[in-house]
BAKOLKE-397845 format. One record per residue (C-alpha): residue number from 1; residue in one letter; z, x, y. Coordinates in Angstrom, 1 decimal, padded with zeros to 4 digits. Layout:
N
+-----+---+--------+--------+--------+
|   k | r |     zz |     xx |     yy |
+-----+---+--------+--------+--------+
| NUM | A |      Z |      X |      Y |
...
+-----+---+--------+--------+--------+
% end
This chain:
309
+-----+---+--------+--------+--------+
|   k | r |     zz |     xx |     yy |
+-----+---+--------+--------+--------+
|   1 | X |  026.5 |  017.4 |  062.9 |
|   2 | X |  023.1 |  019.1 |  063.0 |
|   3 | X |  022.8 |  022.8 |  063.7 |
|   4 | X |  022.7 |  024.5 |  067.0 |
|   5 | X |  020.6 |  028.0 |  064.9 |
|   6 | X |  019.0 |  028.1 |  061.6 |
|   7 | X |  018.1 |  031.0 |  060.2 |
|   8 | X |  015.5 |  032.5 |  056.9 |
|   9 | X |  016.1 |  035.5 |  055.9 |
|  10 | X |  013.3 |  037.5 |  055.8 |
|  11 | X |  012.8 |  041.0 |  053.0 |
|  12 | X |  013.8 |  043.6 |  056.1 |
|  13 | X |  017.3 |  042.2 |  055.9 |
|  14 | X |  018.3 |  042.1 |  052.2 |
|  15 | X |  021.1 |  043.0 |  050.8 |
|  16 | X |  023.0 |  044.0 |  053.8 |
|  17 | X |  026.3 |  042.1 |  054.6 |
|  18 | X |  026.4 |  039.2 |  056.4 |
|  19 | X |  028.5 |  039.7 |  059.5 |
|  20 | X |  026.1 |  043.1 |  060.2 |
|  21 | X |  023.2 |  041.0 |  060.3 |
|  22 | X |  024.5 |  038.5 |  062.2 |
|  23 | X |  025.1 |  040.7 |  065.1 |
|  24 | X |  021.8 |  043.1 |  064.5 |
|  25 | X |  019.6 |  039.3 |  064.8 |
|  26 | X |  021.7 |  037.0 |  066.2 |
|  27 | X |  024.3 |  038.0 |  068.4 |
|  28 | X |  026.9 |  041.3 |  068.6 |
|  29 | X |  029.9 |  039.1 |  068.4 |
|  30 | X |  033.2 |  040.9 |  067.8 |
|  31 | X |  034.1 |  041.2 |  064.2 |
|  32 | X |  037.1 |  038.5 |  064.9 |
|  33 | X |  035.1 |  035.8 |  066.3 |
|  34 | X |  032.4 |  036.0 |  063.3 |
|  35 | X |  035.2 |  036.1 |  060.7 |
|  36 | X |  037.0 |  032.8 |  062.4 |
|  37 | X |  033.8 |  031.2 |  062.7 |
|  38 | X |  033.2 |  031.4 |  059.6 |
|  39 | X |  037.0 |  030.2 |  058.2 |
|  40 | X |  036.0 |  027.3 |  060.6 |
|  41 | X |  032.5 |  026.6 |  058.1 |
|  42 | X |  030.6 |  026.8 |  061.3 |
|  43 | X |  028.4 |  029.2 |  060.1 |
|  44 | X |  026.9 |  027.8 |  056.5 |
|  45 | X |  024.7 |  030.3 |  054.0 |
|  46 | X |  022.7 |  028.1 |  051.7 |
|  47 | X |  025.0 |  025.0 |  052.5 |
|  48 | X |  028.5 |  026.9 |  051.8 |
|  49 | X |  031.2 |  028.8 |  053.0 |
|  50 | X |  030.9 |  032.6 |  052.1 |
|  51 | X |  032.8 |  035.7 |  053.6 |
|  52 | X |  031.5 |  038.3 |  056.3 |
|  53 | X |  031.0 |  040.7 |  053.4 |
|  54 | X |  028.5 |  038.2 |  051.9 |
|  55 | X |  025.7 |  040.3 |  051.3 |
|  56 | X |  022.4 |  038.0 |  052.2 |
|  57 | X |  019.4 |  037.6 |  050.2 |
|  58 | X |  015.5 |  037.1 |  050.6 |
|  59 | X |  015.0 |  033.5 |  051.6 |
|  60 | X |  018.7 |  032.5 |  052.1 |
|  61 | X |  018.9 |  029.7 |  054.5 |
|  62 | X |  021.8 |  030.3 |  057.7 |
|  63 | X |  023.1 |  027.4 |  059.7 |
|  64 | X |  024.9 |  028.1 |  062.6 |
|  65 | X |  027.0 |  025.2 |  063.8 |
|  66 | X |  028.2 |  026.7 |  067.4 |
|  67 | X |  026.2 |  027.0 |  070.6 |
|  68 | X |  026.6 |  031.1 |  070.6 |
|  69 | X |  024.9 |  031.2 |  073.4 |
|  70 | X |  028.2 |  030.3 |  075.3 |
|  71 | X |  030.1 |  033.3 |  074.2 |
|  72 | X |  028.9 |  035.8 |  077.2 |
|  73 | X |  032.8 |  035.8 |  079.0 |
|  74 | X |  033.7 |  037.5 |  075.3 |
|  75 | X |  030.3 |  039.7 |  075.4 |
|  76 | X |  031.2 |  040.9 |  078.9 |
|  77 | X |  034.2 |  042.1 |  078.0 |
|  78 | X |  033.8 |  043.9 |  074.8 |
|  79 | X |  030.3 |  045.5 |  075.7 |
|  80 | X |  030.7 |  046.5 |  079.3 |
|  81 | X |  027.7 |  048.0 |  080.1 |
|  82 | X |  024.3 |  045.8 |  080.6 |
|  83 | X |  021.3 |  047.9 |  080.5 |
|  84 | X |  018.9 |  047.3 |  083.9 |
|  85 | X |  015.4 |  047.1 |  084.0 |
|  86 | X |  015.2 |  050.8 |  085.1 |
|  87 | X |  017.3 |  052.2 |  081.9 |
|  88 | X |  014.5 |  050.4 |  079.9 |
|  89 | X |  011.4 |  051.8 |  082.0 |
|  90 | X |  013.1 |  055.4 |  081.4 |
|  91 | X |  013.3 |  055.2 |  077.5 |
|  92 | X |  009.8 |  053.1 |  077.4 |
|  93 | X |  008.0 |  056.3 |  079.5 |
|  94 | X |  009.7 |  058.5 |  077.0 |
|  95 | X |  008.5 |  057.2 |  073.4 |
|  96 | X |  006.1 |  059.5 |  072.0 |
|  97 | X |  005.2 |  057.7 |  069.2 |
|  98 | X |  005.7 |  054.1 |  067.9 |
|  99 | X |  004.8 |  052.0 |  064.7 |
| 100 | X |  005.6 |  048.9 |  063.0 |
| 101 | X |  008.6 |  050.9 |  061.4 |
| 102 | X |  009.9 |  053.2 |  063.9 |
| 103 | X |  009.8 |  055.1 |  067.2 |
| 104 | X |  010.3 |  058.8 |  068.3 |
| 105 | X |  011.9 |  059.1 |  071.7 |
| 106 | X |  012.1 |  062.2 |  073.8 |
| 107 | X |  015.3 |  062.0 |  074.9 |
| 108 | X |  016.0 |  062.6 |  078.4 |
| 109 | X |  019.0 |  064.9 |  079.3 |
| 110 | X |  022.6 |  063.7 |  079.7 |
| 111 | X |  022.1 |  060.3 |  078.0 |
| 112 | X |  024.0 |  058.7 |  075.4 |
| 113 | X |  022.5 |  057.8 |  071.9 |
| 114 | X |  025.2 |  055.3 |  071.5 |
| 115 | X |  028.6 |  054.0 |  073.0 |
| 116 | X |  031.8 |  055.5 |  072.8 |
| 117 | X |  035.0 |  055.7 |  074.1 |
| 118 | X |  033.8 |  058.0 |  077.7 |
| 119 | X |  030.1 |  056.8 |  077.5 |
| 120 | X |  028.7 |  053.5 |  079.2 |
| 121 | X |  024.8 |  053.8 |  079.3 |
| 122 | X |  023.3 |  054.6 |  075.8 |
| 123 | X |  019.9 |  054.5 |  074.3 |
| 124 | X |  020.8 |  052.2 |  071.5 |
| 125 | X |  022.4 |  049.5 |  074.3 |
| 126 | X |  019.3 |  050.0 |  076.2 |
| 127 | X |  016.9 |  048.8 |  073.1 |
| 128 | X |  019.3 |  046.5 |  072.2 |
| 129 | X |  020.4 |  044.4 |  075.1 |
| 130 | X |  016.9 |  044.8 |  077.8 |
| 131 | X |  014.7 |  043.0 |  075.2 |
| 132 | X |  015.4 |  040.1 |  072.8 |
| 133 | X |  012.0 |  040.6 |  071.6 |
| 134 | X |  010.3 |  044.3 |  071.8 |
| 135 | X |  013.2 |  045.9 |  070.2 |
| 136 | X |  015.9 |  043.2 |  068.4 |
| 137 | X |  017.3 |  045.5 |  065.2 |
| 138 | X |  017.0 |  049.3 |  066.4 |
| 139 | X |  018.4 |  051.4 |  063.4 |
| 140 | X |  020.1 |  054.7 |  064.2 |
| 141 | X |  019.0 |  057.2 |  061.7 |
| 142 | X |  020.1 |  060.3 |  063.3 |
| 143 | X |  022.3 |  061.8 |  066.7 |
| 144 | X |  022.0 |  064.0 |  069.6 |
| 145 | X |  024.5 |  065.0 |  071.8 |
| 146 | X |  024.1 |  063.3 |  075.4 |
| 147 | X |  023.1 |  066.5 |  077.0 |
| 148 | X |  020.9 |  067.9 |  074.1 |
| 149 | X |  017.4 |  066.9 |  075.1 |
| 150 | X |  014.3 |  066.3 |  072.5 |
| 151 | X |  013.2 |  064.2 |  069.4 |
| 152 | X |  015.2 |  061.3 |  068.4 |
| 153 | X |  014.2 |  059.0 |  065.8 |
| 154 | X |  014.9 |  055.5 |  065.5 |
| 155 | X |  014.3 |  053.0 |  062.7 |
| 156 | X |  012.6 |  049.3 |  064.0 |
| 157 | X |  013.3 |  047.7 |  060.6 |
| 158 | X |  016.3 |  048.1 |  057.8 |
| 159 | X |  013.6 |  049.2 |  055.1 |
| 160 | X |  012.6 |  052.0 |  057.4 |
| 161 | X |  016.4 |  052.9 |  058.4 |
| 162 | X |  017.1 |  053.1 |  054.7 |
| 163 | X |  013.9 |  055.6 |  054.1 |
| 164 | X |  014.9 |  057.9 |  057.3 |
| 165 | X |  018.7 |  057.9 |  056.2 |
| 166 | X |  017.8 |  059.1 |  053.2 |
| 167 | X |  015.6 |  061.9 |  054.4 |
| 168 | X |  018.5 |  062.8 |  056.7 |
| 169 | X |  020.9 |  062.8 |  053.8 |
| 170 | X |  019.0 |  064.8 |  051.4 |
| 171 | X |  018.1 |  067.3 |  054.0 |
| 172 | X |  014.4 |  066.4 |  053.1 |
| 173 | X |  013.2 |  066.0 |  056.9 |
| 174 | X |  012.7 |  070.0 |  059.0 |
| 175 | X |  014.1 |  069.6 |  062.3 |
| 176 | X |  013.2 |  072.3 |  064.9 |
| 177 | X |  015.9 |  073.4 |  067.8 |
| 178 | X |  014.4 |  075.3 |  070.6 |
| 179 | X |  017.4 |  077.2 |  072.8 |
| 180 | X |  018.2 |  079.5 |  075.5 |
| 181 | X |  020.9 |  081.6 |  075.0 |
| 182 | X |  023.1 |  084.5 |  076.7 |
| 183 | X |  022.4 |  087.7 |  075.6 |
| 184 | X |  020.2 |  089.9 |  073.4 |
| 185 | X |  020.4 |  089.6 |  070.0 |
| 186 | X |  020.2 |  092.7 |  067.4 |
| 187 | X |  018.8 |  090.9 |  064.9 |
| 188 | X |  015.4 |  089.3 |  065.7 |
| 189 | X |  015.3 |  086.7 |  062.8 |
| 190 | X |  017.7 |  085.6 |  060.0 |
| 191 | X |  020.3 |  083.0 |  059.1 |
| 192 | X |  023.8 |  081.9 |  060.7 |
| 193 | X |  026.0 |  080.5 |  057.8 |
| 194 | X |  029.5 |  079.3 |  058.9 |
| 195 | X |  032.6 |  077.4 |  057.5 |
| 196 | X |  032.8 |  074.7 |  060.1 |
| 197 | X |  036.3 |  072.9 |  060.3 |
| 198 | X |  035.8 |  069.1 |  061.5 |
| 199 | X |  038.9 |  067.0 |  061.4 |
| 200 | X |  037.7 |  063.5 |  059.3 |
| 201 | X |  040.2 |  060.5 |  058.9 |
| 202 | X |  043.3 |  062.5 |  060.2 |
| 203 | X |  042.7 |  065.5 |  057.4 |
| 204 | X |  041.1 |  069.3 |  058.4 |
| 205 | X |  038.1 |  069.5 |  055.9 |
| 206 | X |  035.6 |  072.7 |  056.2 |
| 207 | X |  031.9 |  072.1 |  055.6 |
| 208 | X |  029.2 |  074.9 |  055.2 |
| 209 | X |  026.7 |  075.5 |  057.8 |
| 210 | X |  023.6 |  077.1 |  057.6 |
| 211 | X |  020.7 |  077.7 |  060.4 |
| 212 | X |  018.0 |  080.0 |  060.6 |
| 213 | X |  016.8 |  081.4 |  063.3 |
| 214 | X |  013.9 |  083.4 |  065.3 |
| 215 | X |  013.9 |  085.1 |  068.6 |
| 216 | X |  010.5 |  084.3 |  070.2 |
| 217 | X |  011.1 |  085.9 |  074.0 |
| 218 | X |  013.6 |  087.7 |  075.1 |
| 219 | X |  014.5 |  089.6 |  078.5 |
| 220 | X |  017.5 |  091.6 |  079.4 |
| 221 | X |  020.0 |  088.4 |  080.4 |
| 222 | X |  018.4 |  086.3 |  077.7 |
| 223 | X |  016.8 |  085.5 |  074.7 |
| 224 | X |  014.9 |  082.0 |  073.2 |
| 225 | X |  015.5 |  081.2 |  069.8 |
| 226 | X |  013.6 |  078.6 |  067.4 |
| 227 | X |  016.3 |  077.3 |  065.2 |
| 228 | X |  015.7 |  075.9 |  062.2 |
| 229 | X |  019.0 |  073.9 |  060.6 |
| 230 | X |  019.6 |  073.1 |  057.0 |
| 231 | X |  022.9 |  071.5 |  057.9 |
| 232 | X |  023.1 |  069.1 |  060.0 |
| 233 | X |  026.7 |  069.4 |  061.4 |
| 234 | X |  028.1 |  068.2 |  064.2 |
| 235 | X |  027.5 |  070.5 |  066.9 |
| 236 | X |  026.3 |  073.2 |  064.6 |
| 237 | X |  024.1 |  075.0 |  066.6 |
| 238 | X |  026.2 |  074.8 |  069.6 |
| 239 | X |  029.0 |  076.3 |  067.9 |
| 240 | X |  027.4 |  078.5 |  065.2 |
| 241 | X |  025.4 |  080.2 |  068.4 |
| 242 | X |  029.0 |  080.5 |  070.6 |
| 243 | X |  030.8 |  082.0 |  067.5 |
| 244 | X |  027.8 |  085.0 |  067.2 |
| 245 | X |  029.0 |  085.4 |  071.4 |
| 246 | X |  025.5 |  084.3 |  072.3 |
| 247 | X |  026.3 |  081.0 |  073.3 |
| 248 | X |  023.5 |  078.1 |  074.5 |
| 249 | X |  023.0 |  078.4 |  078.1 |
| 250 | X |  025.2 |  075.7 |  079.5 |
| 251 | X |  027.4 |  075.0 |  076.3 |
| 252 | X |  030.9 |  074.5 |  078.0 |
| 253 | X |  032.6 |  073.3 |  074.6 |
| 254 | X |  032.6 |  075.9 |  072.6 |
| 255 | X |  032.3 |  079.1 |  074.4 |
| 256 | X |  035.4 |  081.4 |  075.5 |
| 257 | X |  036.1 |  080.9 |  079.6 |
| 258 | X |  034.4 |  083.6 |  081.3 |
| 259 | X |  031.9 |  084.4 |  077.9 |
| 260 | X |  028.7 |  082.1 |  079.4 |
| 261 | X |  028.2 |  083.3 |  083.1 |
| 262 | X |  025.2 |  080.0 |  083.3 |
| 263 | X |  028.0 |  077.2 |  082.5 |
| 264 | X |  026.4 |  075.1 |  085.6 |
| 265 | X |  023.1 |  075.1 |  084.4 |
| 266 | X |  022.3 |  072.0 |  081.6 |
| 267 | X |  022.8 |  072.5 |  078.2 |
| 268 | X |  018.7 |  074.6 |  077.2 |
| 269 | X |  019.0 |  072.9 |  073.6 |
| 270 | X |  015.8 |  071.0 |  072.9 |
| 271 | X |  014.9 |  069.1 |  069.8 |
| 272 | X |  011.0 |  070.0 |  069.5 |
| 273 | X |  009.4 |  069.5 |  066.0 |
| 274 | X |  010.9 |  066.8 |  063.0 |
| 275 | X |  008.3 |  067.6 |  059.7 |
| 276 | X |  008.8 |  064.8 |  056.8 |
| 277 | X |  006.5 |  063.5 |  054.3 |
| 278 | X |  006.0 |  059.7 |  054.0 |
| 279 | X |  003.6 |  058.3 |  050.8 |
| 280 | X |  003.2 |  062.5 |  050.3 |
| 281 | X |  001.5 |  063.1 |  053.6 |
| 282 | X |  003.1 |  065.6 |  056.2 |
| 283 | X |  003.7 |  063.9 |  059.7 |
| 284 | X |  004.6 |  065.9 |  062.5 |
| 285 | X |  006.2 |  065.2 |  065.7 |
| 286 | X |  006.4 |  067.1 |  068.6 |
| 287 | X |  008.4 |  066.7 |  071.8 |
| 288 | X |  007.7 |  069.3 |  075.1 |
| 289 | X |  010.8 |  070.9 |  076.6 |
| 290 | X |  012.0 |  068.6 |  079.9 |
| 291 | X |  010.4 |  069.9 |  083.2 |
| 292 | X |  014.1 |  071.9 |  084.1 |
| 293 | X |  014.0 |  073.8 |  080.2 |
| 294 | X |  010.1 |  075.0 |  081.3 |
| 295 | X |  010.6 |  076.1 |  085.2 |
| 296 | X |  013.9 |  077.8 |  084.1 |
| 297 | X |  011.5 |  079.6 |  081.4 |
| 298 | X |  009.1 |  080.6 |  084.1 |
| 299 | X |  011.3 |  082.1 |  086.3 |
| 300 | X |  013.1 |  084.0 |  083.8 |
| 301 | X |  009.6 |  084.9 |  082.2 |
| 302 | X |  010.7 |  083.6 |  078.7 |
| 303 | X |  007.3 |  082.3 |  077.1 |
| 304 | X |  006.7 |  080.0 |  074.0 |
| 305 | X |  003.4 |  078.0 |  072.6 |
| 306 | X |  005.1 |  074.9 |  070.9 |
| 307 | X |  001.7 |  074.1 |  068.3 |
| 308 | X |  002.1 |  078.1 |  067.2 |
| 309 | X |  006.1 |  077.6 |  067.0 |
+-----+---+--------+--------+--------+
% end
């Protein structure tokens, strides 16, 4: 029987298992179908049988036995949401930036970065699912929460996932926060460090959280802060900024009922500035604030210059 798909695996894809390629370049199967198609032999690495966990190598010949292409009824029902012409035209009018290796996005408020259990329409489906061609391996280096607007960063290729996640890891990459907070704060500068608790596999574990911060502009009901995090927790800022009592305008998460009077406004928490190094020269991105962050500025006469920031 001659194959429907065959396959060469190119250096961008080494050493990574064989069931996540498969659904990164082929197809995003669910994890039972790949493994029973390949107990079946009908998919072939090199001529033999080998598990999911098979991790692939440079030049390894796939044959692929089964016409996938006839597997949508299962596609449907696993990933529910299909991503429309105009989801794409949104996230292509947003990128900033964009290489061979990766992209930086300006996230638009109130949009997923990827699936989960109360979220249909994400950036990563988007990129994934509109295009076989423009974007067919996105990497997710890095998150931010739907309504948080600003930079996000995401990998084209594995080699260039594998250099962001690293930089992520080793807190080797400056992220800068701008936000809008309740309040006037004392101090005008300095650093928020917490004991975060973050329940992980069913167990409470506590991890250290640091930020520094800056008030630039300030007026009676308000003040706007450049944060700088050295963590990178999951909603740090948003809860390290409610714990101080001078909670991000529109957090409704974190803050005491009653504490943040502007709950109906949209979370002000914008990603503006990512600094990194790549062959030891600095590359800086910037993102402006979304049109509702600057008008809301105006009429509450907080000012900023984001090159000066």
């Amino acid at each position: 029987m001659e194959p429907k798909h065959i396959f060469k695996i190119e250096e961008d894809f080494e050493n990574i298992r064989l069931d996540k390629w498969f659904k990164k370049k082929v197809k995003p199967l669910p994890q039972s179908l790949i493994e029973r198609t390949l107990r079946k032999g009908k998919i072939l690495v090199n001529g033999k049988k080998v598990k999911s966990s098979y991790k692939i190598q440079v030049n390894d010949e796939i044959k692929i036995y089964t016409d996938i292409d006839n597997d949508d009824k299962i596609i449907k029902k696993k990933f529910s949401y299909l991503p429309s012409k105009k989801d794409y035209d949104l996230i292509k009018n947003n990128i900033l930036f964009e290489n061979e290796h990766y992209l930086v996005l300006n996230k638009p408020y109130n949009l997923a970065v990827q699936s989960g259990t109360k979220t249909g329409k994400n950036i990563f489906d988007i990129l994934k699912n509109h295009s076989d061609t423009e974007y067919p391996s996105p990497h997710l280096v890095h998150r931010l929460d739907a309504e948080t607007t600003g930079i996000l960063i995401i990998s084209k290729t594995h080699k260039s996932a594998k250099f962001f996640s690293e930089l992520f890891k080793n807190q080797t990459i400056k992220k800068s926060y701008l936000a809008i907070v309740d309040g006037v704060l004392n101090d005008k500068n300095g650093t928020l460090k917490n004991e975060l608790k973050y329940i992980e596999n069913d167990k409470e574990k506590i991890h250290l959280s640091i930020t520094n911060y800056e008030v630039i502009s300030e007026t009676k009901d308000y003040s706007l802060l450049l944060l700088n995090p050295e963590t990178g927790r999951k909603h740090q800022l948003r809860r390290q900024l409610s714990f101080i009592k001078h909670p991000i305008l529109g957090e409704k998460k974190y803050t005491n009922k009653g504490l943040n009077k502007s709950k109906e406004l949209h979370l002000m928490l914008h990603a503006y500035k990512v600094e990194f190094l790549i062959n030891g020269k600095k590359i800086v991105h910037y993102a402006e604030p979304s049109l509702y962050f600057q008008n809301f500025c105006k009429e509450q006469e907080l000012t900023y210059e984001l090159n000066n920031l």
